[in-house]
N, C-alpha and C positions, 0 to 999 in steps of 0.2 A: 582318382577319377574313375568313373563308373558309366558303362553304358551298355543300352538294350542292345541287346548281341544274339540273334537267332533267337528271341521271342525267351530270354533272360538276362537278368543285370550280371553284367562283366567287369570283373575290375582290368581296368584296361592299365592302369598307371598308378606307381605307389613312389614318394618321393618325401626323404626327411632329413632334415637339415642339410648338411652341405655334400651326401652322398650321392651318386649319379640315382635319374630316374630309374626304375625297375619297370620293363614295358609288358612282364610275361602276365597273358592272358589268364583271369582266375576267375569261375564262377564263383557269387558274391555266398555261396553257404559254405564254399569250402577254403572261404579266407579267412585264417585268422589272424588277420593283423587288421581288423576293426571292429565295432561291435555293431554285429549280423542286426541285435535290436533296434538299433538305431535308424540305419540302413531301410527296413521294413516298416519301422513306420512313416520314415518320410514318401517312401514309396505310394504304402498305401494314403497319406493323406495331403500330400505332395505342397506339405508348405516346410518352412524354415523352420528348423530347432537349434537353437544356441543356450547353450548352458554354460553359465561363467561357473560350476566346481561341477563337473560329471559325477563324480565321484558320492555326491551328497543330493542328488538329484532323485527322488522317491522313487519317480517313474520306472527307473531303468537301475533301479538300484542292485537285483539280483541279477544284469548283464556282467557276463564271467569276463568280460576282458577289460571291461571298466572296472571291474572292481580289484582284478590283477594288475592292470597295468597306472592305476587311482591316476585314472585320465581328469584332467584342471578343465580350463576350457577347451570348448566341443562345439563345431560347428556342419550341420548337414543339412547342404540346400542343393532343391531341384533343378535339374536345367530343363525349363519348358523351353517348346516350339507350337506354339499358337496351341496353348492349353492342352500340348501333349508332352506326356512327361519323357524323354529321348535320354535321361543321364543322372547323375547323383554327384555332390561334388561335397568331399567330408574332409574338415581340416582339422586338428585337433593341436594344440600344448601343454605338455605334461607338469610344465618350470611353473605356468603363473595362470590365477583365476581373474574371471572380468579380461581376455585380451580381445576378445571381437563385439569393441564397442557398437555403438549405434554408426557413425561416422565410418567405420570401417567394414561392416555390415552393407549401409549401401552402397560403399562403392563396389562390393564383391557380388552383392546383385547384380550392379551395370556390368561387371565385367562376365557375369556368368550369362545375361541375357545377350551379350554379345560372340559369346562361347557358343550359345546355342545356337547363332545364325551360323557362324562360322564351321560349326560340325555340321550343319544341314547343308550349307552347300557345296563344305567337302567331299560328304552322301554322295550330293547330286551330280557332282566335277566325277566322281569313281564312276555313278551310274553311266551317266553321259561317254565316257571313255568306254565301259565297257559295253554300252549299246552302238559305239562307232565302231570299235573293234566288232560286232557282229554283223553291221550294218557292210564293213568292209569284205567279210565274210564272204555275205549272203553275196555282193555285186559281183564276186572274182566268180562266186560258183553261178549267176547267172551269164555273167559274160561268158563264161565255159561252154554254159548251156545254150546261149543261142548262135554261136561258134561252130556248133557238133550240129545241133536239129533247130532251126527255122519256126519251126513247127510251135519250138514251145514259147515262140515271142508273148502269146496273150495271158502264157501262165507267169511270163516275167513279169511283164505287164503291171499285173495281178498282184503279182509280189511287194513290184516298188508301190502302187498305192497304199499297198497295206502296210508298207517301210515310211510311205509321207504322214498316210494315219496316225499311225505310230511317232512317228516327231513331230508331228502336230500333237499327237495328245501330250508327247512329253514336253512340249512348251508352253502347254495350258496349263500345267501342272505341278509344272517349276515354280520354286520358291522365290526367284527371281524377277523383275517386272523386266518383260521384250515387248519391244516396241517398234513399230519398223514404218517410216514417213520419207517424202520423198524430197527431193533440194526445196520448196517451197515452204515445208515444215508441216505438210499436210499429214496427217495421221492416216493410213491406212490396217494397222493393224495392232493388236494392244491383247496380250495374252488375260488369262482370267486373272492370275495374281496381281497383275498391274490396276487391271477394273477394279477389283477390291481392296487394293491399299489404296488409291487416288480417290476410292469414294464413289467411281462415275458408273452409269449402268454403257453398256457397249454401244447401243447405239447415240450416248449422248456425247461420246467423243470421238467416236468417228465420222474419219470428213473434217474434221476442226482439226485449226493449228495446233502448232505447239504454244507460240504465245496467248492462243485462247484458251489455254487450259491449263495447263500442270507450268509453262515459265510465270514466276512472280514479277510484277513490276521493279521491286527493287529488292532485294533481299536484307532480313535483319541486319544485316550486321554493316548495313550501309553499300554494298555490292551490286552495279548494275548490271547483269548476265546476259542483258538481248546483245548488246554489239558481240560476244563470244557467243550465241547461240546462231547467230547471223551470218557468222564467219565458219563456225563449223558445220551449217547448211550449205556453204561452198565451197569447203574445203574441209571435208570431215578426215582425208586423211591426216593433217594437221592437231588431230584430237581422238588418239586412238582410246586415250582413257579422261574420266577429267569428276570432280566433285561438285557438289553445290547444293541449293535448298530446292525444292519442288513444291509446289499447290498443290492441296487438295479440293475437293470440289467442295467438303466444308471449311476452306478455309485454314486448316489444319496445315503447318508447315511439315515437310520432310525430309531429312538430308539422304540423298541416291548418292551411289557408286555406280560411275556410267561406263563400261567399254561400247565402243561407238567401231562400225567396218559400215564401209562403203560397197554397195553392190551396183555393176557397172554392168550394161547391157554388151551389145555383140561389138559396137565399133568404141566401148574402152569411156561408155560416158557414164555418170552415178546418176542413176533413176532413184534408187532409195538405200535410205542408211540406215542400219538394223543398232539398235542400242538396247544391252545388255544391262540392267540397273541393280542392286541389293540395296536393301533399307539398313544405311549407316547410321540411323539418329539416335540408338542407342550405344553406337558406339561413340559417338560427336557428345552423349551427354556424358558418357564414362569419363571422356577423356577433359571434357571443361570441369566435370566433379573431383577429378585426379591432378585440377591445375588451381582450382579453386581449393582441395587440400592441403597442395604443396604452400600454394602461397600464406594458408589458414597459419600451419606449421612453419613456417619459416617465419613467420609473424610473432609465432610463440617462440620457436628457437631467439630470434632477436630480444624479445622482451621481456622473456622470464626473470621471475626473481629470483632462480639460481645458477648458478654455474653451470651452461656445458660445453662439454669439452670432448677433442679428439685429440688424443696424441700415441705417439710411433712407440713399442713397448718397450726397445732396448734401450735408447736414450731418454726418453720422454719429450722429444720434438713434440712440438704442438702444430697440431695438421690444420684443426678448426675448433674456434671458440666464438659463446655473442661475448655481446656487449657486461653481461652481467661476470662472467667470467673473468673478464678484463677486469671491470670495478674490485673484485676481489684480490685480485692484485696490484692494486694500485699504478693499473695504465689507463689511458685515456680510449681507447678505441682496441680491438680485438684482431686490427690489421698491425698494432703495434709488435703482437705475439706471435701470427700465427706465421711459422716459417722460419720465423726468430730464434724462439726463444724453447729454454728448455727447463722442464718442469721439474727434474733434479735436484734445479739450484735452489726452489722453495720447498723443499720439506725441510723442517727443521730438522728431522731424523729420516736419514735415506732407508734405512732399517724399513722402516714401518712402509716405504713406497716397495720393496722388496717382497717383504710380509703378503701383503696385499694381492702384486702378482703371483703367488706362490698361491693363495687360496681361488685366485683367478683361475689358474692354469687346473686346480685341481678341482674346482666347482663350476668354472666356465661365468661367475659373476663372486660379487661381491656385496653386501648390502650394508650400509647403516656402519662405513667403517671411518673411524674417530681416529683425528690424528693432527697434530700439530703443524700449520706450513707458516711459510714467512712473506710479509707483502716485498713490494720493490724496494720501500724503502726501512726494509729491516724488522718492520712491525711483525709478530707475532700474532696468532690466530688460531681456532680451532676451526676445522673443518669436517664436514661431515660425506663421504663419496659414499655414490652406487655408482656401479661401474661393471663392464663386463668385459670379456676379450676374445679378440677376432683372432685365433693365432695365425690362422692364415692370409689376411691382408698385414698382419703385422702392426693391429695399431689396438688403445684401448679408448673406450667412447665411454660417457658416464657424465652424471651430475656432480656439483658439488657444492655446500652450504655452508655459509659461516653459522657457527653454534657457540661461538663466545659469548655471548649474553646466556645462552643455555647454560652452557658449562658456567657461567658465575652463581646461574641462580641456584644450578644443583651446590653446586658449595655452599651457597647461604641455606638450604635449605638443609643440609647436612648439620650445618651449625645451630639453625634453629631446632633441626631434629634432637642433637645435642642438647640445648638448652630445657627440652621440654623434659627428654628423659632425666634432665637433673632437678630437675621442678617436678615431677611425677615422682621421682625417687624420694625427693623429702617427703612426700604425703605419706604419711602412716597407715593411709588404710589399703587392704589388697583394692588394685586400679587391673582389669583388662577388655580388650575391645573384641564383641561376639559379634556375628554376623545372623541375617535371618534365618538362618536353616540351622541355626546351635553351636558352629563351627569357632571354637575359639581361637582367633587369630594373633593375639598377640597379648602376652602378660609380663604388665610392666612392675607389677608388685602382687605375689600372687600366696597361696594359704597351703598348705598341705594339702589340699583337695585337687587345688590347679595352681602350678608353678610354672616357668617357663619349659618345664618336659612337657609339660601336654601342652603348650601349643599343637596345634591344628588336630587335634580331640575333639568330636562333639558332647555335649553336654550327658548324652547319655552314655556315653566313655567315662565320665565321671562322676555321675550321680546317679541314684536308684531312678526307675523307669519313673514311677510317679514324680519323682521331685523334680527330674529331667522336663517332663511332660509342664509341667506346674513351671520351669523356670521360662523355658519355651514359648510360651504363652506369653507371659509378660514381654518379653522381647518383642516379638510380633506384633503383639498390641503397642509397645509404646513406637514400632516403625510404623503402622499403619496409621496412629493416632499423631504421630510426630508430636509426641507429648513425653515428658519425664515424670516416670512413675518411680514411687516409693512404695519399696514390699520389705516383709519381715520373715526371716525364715531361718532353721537353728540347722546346722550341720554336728556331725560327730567329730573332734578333731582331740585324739588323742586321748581316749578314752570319756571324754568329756563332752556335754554338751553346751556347744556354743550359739549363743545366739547373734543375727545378721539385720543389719536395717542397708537395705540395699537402695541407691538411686539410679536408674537404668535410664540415662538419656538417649536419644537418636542423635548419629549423625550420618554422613553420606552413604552413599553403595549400601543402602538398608543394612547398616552396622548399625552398634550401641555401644556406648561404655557401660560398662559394669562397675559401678563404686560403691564396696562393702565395707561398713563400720561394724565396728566387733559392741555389741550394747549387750554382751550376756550379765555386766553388771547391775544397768540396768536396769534388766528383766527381773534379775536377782533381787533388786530392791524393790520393784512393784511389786511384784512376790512377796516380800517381805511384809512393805505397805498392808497387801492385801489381806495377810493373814494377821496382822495386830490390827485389822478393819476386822476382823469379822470377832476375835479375841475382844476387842474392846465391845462391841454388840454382844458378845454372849454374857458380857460382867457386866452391862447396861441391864440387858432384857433380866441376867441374874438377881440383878440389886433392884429390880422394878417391879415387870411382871412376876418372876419366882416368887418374890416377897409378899406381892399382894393375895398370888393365891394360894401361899401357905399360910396366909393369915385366914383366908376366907375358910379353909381347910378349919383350921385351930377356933373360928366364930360358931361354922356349923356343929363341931365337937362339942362345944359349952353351953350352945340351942338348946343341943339334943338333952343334956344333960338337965336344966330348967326349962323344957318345954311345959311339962306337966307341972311343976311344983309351983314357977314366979313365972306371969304370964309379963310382968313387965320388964323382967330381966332377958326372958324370950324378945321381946318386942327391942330390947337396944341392942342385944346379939344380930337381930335381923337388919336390923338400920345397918349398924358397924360394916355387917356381908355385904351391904350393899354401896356402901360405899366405898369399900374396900374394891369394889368390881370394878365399880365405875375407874377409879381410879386406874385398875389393870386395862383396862379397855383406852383407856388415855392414853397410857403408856404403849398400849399396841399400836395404836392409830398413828401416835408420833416414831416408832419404829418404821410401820408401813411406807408414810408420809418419806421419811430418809432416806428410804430405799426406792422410790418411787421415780420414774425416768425424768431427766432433766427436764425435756422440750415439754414434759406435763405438768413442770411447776406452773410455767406461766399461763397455763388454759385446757381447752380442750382438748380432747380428741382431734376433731377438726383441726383449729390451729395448730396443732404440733403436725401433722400430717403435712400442711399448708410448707409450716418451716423447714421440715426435711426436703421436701420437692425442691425447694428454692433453695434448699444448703447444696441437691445435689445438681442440678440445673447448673450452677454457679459452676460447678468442679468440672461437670462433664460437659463440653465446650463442643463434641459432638454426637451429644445425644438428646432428641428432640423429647420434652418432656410436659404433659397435659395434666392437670389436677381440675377434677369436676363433683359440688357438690349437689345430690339430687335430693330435694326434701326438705322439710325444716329440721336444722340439726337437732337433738336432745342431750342429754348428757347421762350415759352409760358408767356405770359403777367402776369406781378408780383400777381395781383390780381387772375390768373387762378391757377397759381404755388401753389398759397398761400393756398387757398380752398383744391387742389389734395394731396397739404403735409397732409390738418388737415383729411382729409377723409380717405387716405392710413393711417395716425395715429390712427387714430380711430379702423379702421379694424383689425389692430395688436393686438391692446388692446384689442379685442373685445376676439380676436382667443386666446389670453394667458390668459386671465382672467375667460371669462365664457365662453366659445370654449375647454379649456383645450387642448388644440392641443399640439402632439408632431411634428407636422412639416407644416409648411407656405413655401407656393411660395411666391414673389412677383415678379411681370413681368411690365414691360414698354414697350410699343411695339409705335415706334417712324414710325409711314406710312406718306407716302408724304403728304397728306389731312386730315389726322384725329391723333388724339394723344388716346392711352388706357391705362388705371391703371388696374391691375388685380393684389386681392389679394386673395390666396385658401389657406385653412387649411383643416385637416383631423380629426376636431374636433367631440364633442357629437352634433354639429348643431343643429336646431331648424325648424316650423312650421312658414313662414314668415309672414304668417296671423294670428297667434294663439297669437302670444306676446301683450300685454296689453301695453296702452299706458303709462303708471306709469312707467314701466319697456324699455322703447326703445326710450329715449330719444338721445343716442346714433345714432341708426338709424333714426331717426328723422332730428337732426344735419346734420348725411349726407347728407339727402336727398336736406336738403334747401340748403345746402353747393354747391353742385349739383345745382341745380334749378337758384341759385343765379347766377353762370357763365354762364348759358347754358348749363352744360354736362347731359348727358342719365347715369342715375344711373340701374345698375340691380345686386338683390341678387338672389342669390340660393340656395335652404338650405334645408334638410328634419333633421327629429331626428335622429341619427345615422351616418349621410352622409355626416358631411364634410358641410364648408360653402365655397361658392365663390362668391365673391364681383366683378363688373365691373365699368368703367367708362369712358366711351366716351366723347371726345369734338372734335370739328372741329377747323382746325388749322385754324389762321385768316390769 
């Protein structure tokens, strides 16, 4: 507790847990047993700070005594008195965060606003004693005075009006409402405090009764007060103290605390009766808030759906339990236990009720502790306590919950775990489950690279930075996409390279399974494929084109030879040359033609464009995709087409792969003299100078792709901005 004490905050009162309060007076900079930060800013802004973990709280995060003593919850509220701030009231718990609910907050409001009136007219009970102790002073040394000299009656005089002054002004100014009327109930006088809690100006109640003003006709709560106001205007000593509601002049009710004295003239009769009042209504609402919690509480004690429970530490007498508590052991009502029965007799193992106390005594609680009891009628159970202990009343208080369905389903769920590890184990290929930041959490079949040692390794613990970076990627993308993706990628395993067709699903907590099949044979065979593909083309093009133009070779030899001599044997040399050409020209077209991209067998340019968009449309289920053609299409030389398809493919790939784009233009703009490709996405784009050449082999491709036909290649791109691709050619 904290208060203004010669013009600074004082701690007046330090008190924790069950040790006596500490009364010794401490300016509030030179305590350290709170944090001074705290303290000063309620001060200076004089509202309420609650912090369910101090300790994590931004604000006050470099206060030394929170951060030493990793203070939980924190509670520091003002104590006003009519909007001046008189006190500081700071509670704190170090055991557990979240304890100064909303519920319990305002009842520590009511009871601090009622704290405030109560230290004010403590104040005022000190003031008042110590201005009677002077007032008693002042009379013995005027009685002295006019005992001795005569003379000085007018400066006595003088004195006591300035001593009724003086307790006139300290009754106008009292926190209290005085009131002083005479047996009729007539009002003759009403200090300033009383005129401004009642609402009324001075002349609009004086002169008026008491029932014309501040007595209600009947009070809320059903209570008719004139027959007791009526009686204690004839008999006020009969009511030296007494409670009840009062009127305001808006209407407004108010609960007063009344002391009531009778003042009685010379021959012994009561002319008027002086009532002393303080404003209770916030203590009358504390105390309906603290009965309307109790009952709140007692409502939930009866009707919880777990156990709880009081019982005595040495035998386990059971002191109090509800209803839910009983059910759990099979009795009908909680009046059948309590005083009864003893909790001893249902552990299935007394051990573990020993166990218990022993972490009690040495923790002062107990959380989340599993342990077998017995119902009444021998049944078996699992139970689940929190529990703390009072060693000083001698008892232990705590919840407690049946977990037997729980505990069944962790066994089945053990066994299913089982089951799947033996169903995971037949699968042949390495199986393990990464999480979105690379972290591998668990491998249930794993490769030389990652075994069950690296468990909780991130990715780039085991792999080179690029490849790391490059596995990384897919993971993220397939959590973000909640899509299962399929990538290809070779590891070194044993001096060898091996190659990987990986399927990366999402499942929960932004995890992924990782499932790698080993395809280096494969690879090895498309390989193989690829190279009797192009072996078989070179004895093709050998046995085709070579032959025709070493024949043409061996025609112009024989020309040259009868040019001059037989003009007609020149003339079937030249035929044979040129048929011989034609021929090699056939044979190249249909090599060309072979080699030629698929989506161009069946059409144009256009169309095959058309088809890609809607092959990738189809795949990528979140990425918005536009195809638009401007112009009347033409048809551009096989060889131009061919290049413009792999470059617009390329760019696609580019925007859904490491673009991440939700949405691609592609545009054809078909002008009488020039042909344009334009592809834009609103991707994370890139620096077109910053990319390393290891990494842009893509854009590389284009550019020669490009370069090879003739067309003007242009990218555009910043980090954050989106990429756009062009490409220009001149129509021929």
């Amino acid at each position: 507790l904290i208060l203004f004490q010669e013009n600074q905050l004082t701690v007046v009162a330090q008190c924790s847990g069950n040790k006596p309060c500490d009364l010794e007076k401490i300016a509030v900079a030179d305590c350290a047993t709170i944090p001074v930060s705290v303290i000063r800013s309620v001060e200076r802004t004089q509202e309420t700070l609650v912090f369910d973990d101090a300790v994590s709280e931004p604000s006050f995060s470099t206060d030394p005594y929170i951060q030493h003593h990793q203070t939980r919850s924190l509670l520091c509220m003002p104590i006003l008195q009519q909007r001046q701030l008189i006190g500081i009231l700071y509670l704190e718990n170090n055991l557990s965060t979240g304890v100064f609910t909303r519920d319990r907050l305002q009842v520590l409001k009511l009871l601090v606003a009622q704290a405030a009136i109560s230290l004010e007219n403590a104040r005022f009970c000190e003031q008042l004693k110590d201005y009677t102790k002077t007032l008693e002073r002042k009379v013995e040394a005027q009685a002295q005075a006019l005992k001795q000299e005569i003379a000085e009656r007018q400066q006595t005089e003088a004195a006591l009006r300035q001593s009724e002054a003086n307790y006139r002004n300290l009754l106008q100014t009292a926190n209290s409402v005085i009131i002083r009327y005479d047996p009729q109930g007539r009002i003759h006088y009403i200090n300033d405090y009383g005129v401004k809690l009642l609402g009324y100006e001075e002349h609009q109640i004086l002169g008026r009764t008491l029932f014309e003003t501040i007595i209600p006709d009947i009070e809320i709560s059903g209570r008719d007060v004139k027959p007791m106001v009526h009686d204690l205007l004839r008999n006020p000593q009969a009511y030296p103290q007494g409670e009840g509601e009062n009127l305001c002049r808006d209407g407004r009710r108010v609960w007063m605390a009344w002391s009531n004295q009778a003042i009685f003239n010379g021959q012994g009769e009561v002319v008027e009766i002086l009532s002393v009042g303080n404003d209770t209504t916030q203590r009358r609402q504390a105390e309906e808030a603290l009965q309307r919690s109790e009952a709140k509480f007692r409502n939930i004690f009866a009707n919880s759906q777990v156990g709880i429970y009081r019982t005595r530490i040495n035998d386990g007498l059971i002191l109090d339990a509800n209803q839910r508590f009983a059910d759990l052991f099979g009795f009908d009502s909680p009046q059948e236990m309590i005083g009864i029965e003893h909790t001893t007799g249902y552990w299935v193992n007394l051990s573990d009720r020993q166990q218990g106390i022993e972490v009690m005594k040495r923790d002062g609680e107990v959380r989340s502790y599993e342990a077998q009891m017995r119902k009444r009628d021998g049944t078996v159970f699992w139970g689940l306590f929190s529990s703390y202990l009072n060693a000083a009343d001698d008892y232990i208080e705590g919840v407690l919950a049946d977990i037997s369905d729980r505990k069944q389903a962790e066994v089945a769920l053990q066994d299913s775990e089982a089951e799947l590890r033996s169903l995971f184990s037949a699968i042949p290929d390495p199986l393990c489950i990464i999480n979105a930041e690379g972290r591998l959490l668990c491998t249930i079949k794993g490769t030389s690279s990652y075994g069950e040692e690296c468990t909780g390794k991130t990715l780039h613990q085991l792999f080179a930075k690029e490849q790391a970076d490059e596995f990384l990627d897919y993971i993220q993308q397939s959590v973000r996409t909640q899509q299962v993706l399929t990538v290809e990628y070779s590891d070194w395993i044993a001096g060898r390279e091996v190659w990987f067709s990986a399927r990366i699903a999402p499942i929960r907590h932004e995890q992924v399974i990782w499932l790698a099949r080993d395809i280096t044979l494969q690879k090895q065979a498309e390989a193989a494929s690829i190279l009797e593909e192009r072996n078989r083309m070179a004895r093709e093009i050998h046995d085709t084109l070579a032959q025709a133009f070493t024949g043409i070779l061996a025609q112009v030899g024989a020309a040259n030879q009868v040019l001059t001599d037989d003009v007609e044997a020149t003339q079937a040399h030249l035929d044979l040359i040129k048929e011989l050409a034609r021929t090699g020209l056939t044979e190249a077209r249909r090599s060309v033609v072979a080699l030629r991209p698929q989506l161009l067998e069946e059409g144009s340019l256009q169309s095959a464009l058309h088809r890609l968009v809607t092959q990738i449309r189809a795949a990528a289920n979140d990425t918005t995709l536009y195809y638009e053609v401007k112009g009347t299409a033409y048809t551009l030389s096989t060889e131009v087409e061919s290049n413009l398809l792999r470059i617009g493919q390329e760019a696609l790939t580019n925007a859904i792969r490491h673009a991440h784009a939700d949405e691609i233009r592609v545009e054809l703009v078909y002008d009488r003299n020039q042909f344009c490709l334009r592809v834009k996405d609103n991707g994370q784009g890139f620096g077109v100078g910053s990319i390393p050449s290891s990494k842009g082999f893509g854009l590389l491709g284009m550019s020669e792709r490009a370069e090879r036909i003739g067309a003007q290649l242009t990218i555009r791109s910043q980090p954050g901005q989106g990429t756009e691709m062009i490409v220009t050619i001149d129509r021929e």
